[in-house]
VEXVEXMAR-964813 format. One line per 3 residues: number of its first residue (from 1); their letters; for each residue z, x, y of N, C-alpha, C, O. Coordinates in nm, 3 decimals. Each point is the difference from the previous one (the first is absolute). Last residue first. Layout:
<atoms>
NUM) a) Z,X,Y,Z,X,Y,Z,X,Y,Z,X,Y ~ ...
</atoms>
This chain:
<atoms>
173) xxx) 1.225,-10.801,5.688,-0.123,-0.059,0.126,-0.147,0.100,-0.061,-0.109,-0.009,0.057 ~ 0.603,0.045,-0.241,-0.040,-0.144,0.008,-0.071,-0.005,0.131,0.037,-0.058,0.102 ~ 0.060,0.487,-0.164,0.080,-0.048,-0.078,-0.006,-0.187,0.099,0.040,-0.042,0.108
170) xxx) -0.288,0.654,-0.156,-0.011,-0.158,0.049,0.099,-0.087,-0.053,0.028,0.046,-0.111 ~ 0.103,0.427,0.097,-0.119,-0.097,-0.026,-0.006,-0.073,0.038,0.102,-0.045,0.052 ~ 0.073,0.586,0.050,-0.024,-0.149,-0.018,-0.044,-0.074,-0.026,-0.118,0.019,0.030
167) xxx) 0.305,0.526,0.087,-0.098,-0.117,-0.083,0.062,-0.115,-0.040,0.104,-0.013,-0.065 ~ -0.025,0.455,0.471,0.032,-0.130,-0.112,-0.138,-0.050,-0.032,-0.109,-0.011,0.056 ~ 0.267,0.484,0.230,-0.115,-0.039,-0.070,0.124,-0.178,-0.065,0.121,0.002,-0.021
164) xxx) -0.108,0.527,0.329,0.053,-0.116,-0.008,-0.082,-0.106,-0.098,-0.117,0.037,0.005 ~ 0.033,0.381,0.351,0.059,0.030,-0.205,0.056,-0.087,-0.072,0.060,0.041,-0.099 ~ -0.441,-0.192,0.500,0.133,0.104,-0.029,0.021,0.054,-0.115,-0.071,0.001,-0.100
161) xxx) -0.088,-0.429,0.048,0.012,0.019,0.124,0.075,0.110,0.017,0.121,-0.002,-0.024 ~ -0.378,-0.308,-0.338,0.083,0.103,0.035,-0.017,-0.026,0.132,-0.073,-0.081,0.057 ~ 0.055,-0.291,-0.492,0.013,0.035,0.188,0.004,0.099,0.047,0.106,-0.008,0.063
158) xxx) -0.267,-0.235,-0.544,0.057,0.088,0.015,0.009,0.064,0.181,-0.079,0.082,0.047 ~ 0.003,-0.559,-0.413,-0.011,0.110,0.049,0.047,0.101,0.116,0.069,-0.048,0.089 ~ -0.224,-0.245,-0.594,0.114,0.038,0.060,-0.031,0.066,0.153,-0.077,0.094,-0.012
155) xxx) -0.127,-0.223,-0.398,-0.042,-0.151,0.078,0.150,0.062,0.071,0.097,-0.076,0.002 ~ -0.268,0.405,-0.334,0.102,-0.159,-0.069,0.033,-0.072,0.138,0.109,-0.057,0.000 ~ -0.394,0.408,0.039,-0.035,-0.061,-0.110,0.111,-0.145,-0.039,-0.003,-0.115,-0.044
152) xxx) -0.003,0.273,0.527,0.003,0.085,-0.108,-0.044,-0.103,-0.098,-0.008,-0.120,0.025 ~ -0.064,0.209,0.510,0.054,-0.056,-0.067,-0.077,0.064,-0.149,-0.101,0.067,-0.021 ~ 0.229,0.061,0.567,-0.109,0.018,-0.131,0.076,-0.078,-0.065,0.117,-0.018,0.034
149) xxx) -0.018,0.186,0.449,0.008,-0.071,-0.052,-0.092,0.002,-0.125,-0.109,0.051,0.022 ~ 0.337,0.213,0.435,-0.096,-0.016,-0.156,0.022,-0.062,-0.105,0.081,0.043,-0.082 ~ 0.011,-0.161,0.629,0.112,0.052,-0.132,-0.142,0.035,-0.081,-0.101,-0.069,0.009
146) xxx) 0.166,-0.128,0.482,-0.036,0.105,-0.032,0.066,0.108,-0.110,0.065,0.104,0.010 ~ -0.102,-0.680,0.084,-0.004,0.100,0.105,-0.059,0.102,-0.119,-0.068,-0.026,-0.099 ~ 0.181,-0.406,0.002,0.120,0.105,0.012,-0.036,0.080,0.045,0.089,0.084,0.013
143) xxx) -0.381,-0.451,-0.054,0.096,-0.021,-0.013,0.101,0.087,0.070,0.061,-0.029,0.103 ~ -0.445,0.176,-0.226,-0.024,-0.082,0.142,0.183,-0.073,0.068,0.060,0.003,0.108 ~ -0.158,0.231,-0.593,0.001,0.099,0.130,-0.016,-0.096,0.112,0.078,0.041,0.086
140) xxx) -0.130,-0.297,-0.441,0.149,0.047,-0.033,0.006,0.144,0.151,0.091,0.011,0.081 ~ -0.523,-0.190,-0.183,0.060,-0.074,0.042,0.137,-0.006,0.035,0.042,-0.059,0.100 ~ -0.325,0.343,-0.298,0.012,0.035,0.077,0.047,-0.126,0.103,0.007,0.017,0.122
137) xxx) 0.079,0.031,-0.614,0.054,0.137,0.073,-0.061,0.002,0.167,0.061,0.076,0.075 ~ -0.240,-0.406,-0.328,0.093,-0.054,-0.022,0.120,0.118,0.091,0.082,-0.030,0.086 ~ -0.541,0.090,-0.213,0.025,-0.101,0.113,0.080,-0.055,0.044,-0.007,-0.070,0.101
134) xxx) -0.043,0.404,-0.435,-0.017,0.049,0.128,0.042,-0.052,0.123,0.057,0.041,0.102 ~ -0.087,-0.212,-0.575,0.083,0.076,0.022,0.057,0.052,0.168,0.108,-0.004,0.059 ~ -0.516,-0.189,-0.252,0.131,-0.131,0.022,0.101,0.064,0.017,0.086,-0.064,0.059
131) xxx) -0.415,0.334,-0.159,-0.043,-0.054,0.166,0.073,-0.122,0.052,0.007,-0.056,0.110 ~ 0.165,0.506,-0.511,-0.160,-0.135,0.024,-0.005,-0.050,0.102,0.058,0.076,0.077 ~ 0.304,0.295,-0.288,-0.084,-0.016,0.126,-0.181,-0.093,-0.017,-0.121,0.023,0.012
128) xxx) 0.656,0.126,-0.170,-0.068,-0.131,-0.043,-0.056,0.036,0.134,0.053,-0.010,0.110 ~ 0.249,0.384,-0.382,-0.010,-0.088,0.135,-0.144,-0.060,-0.016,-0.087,0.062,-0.062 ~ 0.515,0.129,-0.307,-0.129,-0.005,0.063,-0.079,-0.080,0.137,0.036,-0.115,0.028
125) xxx) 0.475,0.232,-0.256,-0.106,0.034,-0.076,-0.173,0.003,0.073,-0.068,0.102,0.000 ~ 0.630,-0.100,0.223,-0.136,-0.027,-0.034,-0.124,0.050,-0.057,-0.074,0.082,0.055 ~ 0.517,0.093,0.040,-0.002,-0.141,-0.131,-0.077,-0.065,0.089,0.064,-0.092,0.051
122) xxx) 0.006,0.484,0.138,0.003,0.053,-0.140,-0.033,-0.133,-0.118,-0.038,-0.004,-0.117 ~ 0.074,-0.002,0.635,-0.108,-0.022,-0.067,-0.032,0.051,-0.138,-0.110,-0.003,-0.055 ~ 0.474,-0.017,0.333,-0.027,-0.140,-0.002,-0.109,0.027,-0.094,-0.011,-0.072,-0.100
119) xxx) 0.198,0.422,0.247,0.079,-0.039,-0.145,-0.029,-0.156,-0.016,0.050,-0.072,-0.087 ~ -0.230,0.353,0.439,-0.049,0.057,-0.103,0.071,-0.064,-0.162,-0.030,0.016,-0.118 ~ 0.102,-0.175,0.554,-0.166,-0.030,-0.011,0.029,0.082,-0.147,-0.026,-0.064,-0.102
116) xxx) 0.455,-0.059,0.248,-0.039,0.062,0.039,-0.178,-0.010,-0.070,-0.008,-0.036,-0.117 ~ 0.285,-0.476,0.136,0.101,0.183,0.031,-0.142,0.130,0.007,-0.104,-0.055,0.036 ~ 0.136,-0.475,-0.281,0.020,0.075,0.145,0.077,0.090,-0.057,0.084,0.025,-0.087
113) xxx) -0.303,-0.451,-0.197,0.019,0.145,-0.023,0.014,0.024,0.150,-0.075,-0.069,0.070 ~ -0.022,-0.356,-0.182,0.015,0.037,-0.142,0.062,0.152,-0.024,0.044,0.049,-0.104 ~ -0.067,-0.553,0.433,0.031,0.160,0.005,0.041,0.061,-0.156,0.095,-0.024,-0.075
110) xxx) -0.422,-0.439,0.237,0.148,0.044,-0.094,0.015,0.112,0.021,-0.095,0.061,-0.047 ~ -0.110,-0.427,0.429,-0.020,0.120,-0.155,0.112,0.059,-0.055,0.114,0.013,0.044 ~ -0.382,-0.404,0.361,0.166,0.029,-0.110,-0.076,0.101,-0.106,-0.102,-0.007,-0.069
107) xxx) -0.086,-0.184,0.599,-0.025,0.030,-0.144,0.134,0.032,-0.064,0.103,0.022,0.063 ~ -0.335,-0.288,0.404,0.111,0.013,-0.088,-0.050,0.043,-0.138,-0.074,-0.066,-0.073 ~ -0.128,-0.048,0.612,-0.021,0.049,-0.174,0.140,0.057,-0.040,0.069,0.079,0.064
104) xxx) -0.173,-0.182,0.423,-0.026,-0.137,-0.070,-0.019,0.021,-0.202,-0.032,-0.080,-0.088 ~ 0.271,0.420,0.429,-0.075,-0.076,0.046,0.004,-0.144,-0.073,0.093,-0.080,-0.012 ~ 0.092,0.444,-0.279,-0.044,0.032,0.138,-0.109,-0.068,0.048,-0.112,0.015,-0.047
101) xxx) 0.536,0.009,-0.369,-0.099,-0.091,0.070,-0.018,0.087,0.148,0.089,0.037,0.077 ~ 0.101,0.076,-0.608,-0.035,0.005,0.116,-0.105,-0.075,0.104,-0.121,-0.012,-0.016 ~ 0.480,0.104,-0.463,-0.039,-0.103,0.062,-0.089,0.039,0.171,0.070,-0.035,0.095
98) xxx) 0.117,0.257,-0.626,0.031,0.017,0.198,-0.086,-0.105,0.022,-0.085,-0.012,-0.088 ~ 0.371,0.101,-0.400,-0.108,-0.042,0.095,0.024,-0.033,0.125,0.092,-0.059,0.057 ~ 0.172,0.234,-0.408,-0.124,0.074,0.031,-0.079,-0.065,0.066,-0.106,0.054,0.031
95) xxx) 0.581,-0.260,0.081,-0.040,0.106,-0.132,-0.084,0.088,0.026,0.019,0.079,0.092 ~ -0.061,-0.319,0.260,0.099,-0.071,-0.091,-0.028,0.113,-0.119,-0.104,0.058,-0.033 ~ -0.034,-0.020,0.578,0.022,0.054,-0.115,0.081,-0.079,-0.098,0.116,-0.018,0.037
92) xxx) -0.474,-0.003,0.437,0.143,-0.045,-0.083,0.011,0.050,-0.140,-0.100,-0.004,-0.073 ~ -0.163,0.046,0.615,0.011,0.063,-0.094,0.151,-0.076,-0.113,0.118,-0.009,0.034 ~ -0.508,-0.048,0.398,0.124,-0.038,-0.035,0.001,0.016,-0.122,-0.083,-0.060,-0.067
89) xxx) -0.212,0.370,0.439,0.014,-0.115,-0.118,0.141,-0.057,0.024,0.080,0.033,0.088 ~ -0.148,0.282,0.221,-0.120,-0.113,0.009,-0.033,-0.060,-0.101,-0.089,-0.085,0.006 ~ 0.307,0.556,0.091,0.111,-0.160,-0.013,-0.117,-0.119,0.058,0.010,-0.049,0.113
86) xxx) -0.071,0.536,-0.189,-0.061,-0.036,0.115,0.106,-0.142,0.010,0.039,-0.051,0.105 ~ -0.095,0.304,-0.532,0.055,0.109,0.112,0.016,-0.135,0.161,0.111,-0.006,0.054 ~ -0.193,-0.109,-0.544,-0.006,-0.050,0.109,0.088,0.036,0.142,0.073,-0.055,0.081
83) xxx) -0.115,0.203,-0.587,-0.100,-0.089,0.027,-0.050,-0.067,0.151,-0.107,-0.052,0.029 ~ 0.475,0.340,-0.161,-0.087,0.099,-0.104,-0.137,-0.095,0.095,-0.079,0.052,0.079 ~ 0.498,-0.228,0.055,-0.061,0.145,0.077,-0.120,0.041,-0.055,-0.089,0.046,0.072
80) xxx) 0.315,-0.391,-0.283,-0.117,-0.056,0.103,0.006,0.150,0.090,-0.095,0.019,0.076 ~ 0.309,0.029,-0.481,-0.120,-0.007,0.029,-0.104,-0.075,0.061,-0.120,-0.017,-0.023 ~ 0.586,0.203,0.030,-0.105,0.064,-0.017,-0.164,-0.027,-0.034,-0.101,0.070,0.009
77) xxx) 0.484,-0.394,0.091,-0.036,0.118,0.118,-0.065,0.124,-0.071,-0.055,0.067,0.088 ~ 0.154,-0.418,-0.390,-0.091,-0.051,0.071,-0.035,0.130,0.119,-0.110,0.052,0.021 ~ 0.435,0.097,-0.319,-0.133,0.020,-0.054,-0.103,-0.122,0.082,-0.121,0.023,-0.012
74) xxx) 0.565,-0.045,0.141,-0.052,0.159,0.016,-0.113,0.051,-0.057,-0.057,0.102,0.040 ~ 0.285,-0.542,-0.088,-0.015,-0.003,0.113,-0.059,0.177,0.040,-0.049,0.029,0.109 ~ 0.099,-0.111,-0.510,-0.072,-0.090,-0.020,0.011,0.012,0.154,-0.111,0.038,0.037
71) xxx) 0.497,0.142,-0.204,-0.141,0.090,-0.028,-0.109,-0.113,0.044,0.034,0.038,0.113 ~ 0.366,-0.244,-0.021,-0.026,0.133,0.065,-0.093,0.054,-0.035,-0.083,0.025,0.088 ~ 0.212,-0.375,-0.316,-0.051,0.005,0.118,-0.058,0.070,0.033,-0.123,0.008,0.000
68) xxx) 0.324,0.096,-0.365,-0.152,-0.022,-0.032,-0.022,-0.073,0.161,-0.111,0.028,0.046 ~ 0.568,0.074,-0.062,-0.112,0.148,0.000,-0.104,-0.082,-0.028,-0.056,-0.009,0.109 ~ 0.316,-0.257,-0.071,0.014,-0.006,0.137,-0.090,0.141,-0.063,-0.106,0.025,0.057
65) xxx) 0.228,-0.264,-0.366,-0.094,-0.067,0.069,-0.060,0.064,0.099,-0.117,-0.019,0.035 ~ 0.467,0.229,-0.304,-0.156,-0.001,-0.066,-0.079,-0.074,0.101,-0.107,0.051,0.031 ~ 0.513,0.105,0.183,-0.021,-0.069,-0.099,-0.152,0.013,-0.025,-0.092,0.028,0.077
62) xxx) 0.263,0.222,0.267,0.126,0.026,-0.110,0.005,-0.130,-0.119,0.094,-0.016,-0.078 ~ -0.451,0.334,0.467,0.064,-0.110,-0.015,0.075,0.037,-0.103,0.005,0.111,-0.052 ~ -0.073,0.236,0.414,0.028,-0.022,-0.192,0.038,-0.131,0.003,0.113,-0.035,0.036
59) xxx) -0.099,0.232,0.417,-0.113,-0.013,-0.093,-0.034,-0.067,-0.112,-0.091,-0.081,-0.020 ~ 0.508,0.097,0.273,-0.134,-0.078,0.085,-0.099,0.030,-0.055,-0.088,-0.084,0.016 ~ 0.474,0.305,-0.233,0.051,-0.174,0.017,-0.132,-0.043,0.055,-0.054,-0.088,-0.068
56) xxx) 0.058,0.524,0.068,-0.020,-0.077,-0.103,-0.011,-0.135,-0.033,-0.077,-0.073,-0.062 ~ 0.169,0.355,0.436,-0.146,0.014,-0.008,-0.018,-0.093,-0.124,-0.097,-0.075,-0.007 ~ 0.527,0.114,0.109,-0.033,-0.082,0.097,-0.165,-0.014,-0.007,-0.061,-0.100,0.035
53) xxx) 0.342,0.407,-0.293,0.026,-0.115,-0.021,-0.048,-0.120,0.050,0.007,-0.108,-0.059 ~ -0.262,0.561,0.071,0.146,-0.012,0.023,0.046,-0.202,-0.072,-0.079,-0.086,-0.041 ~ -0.303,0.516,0.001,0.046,-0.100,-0.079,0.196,-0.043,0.031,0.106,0.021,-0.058
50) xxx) -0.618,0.092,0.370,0.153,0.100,-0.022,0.042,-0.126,-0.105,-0.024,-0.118,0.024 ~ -0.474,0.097,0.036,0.127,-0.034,0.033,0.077,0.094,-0.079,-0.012,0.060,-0.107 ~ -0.552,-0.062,0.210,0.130,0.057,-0.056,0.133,-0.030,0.079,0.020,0.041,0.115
47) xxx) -0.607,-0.158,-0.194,0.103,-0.039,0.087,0.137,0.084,-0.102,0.000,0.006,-0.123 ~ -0.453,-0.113,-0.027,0.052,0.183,0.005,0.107,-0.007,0.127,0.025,0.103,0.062 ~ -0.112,-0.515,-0.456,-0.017,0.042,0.148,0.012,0.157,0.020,0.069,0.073,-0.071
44) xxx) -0.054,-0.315,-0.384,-0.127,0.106,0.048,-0.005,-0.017,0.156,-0.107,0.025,0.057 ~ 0.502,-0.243,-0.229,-0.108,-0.100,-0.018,-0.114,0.082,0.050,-0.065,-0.047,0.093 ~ 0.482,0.249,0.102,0.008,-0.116,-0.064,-0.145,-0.039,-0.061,-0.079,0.003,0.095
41) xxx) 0.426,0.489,0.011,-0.133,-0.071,0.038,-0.051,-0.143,-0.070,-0.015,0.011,-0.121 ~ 0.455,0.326,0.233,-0.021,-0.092,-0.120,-0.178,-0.050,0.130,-0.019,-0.032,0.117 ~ 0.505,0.462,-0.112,-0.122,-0.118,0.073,-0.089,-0.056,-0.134,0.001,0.048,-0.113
38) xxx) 0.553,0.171,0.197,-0.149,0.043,-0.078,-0.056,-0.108,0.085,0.057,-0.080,0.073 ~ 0.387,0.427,0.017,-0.059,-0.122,0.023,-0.153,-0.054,-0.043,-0.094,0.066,0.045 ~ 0.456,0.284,-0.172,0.027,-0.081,0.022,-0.059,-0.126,0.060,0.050,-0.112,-0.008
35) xxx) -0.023,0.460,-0.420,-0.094,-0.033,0.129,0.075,-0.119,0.067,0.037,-0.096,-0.067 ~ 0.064,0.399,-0.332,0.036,0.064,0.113,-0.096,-0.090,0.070,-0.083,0.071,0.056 ~ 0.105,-0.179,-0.496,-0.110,0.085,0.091,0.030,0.045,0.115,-0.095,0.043,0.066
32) xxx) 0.418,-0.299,-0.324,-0.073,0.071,-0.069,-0.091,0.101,-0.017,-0.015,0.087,-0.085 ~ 0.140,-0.423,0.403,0.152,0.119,-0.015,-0.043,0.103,-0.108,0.024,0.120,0.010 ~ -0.303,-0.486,0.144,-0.009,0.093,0.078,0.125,0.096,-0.042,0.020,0.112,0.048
29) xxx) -0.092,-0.510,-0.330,-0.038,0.151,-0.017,-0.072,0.105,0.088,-0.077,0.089,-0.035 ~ 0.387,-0.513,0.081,0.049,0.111,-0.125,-0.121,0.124,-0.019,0.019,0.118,-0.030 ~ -0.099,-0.399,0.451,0.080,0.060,-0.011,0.099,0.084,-0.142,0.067,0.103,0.005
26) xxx) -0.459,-0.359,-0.040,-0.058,0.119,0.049,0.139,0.052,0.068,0.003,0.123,-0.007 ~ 0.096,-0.521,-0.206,-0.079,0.097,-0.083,-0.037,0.105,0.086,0.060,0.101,-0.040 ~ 0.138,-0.471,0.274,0.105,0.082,-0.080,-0.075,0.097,-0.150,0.069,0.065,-0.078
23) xxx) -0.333,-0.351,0.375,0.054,0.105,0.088,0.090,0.069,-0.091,-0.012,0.122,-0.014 ~ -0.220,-0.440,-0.196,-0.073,0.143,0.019,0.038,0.091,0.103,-0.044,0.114,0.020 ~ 0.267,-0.540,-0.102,0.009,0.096,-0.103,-0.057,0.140,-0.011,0.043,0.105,-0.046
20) xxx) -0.028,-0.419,0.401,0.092,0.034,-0.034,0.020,0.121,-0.095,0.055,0.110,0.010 ~ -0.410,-0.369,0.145,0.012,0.113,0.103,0.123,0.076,-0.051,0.012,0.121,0.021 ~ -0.087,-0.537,-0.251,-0.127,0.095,-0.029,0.092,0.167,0.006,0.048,0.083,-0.077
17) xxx) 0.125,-0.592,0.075,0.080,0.130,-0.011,-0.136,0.154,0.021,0.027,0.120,-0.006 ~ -0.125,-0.621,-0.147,0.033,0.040,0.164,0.083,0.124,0.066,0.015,0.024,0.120 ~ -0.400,0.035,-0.539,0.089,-0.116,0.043,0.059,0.005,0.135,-0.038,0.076,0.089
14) xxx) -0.307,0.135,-0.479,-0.060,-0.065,0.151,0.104,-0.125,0.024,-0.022,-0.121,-0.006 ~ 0.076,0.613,-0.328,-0.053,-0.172,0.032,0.046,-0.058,0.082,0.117,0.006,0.037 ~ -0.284,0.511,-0.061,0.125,-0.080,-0.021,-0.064,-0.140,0.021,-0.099,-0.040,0.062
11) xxx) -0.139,0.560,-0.177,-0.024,-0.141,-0.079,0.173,-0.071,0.077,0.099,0.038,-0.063 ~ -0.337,0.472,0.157,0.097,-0.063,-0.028,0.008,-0.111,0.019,0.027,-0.022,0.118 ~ -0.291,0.509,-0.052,-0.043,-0.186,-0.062,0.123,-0.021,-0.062,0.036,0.063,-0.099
8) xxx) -0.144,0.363,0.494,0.091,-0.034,-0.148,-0.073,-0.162,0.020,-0.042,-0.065,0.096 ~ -0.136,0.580,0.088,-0.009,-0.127,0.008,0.076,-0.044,-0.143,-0.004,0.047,-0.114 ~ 0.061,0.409,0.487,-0.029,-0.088,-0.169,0.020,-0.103,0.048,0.072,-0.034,0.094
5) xxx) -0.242,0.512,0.227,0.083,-0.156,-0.013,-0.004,-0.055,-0.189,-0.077,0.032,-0.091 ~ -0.154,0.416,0.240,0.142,-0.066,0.044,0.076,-0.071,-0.041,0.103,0.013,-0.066 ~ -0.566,0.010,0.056,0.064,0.095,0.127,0.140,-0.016,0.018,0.065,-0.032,0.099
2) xx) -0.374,-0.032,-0.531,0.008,0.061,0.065,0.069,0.067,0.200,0.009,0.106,0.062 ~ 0.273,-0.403,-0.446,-0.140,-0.005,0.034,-0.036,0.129,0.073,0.089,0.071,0.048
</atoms>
């Protein structure tokens, strides 16, 4: 890459031996690369571990269950941060759908898209501005505070905050 560093994608299956194997890989090809000690960043954290045996073993779940845990416990923390800087909802994630209750109102929507405003909004086609629309975007702001909110042609809609952005729908209410 430019400063330097290379980034490697290397695929092992998610058993109890994990830490093991990928320790005895980056040791065959630190010998290869003259390197002796590498670091590993987990799950788009910009957090960086030394890839020792011990960093591995405590990160890297080592069964399918235990990683889709894991991601699912890391994509709720991103986005009751995204949604609820302040921790004054109660926030739940099953699959795509977040579940949020603040106060006496409870809404559920399907997470259709997260990540950066500009790549959220490449796949949306058009934005739905009539007065049912509005009323609905400014109700959803009372709710959640201080996000741009708009909704789209296909009954979807869209949160920014920042360079940050999800789209969502309504889902059984």
């Amino acid at each position: 890459m430019k400063d330097g560093k290379h980034r490697v994608f290397v695929e092992f299956e998610r058993v109890e031996n994990l830490d093991k194997s990928i320790g005895e890989f980056l040791d065959d090809l630190g010998k290869l690369c003259e390197i002796d000690n590498w670091e590993f960043t987990y799950h788009k954290k910009p957090v960086v571990f030394l890839a020792d045996r011990a960093n591995l073993s405590k990160i890297l779940p080592r069964t399918p269950e235990a990683y889709t845990q894991k991601v699912n416990q890391l994509r709720l923390g991103e986005i009751t941060s995204f949604f609820d800087k302040f921790q004054l909802m109660e926030i739940k994630l099953d699959n795509n759908i977040i579940n949020i209750k603040k106060g006496q109102e409870t809404l559920k929507f399907e997470l259709h898209n997260w990540g950066e405003t500009q790549e959220v909004l490449k796949e949306v086609k058009a934005f739905k501005i009539d007065t049912g629309a509005m009323a609905e975007c400014i109700h959803l702001t009372k709710v959640f505070g201080p996000f741009n909110i708009t909704k789209t042609y296909e009954d979807r809609f869209v949160f920014s905050k920042g360079n940050m952005s999800a789209t969502l729908s309504k889902y059984k209410w």
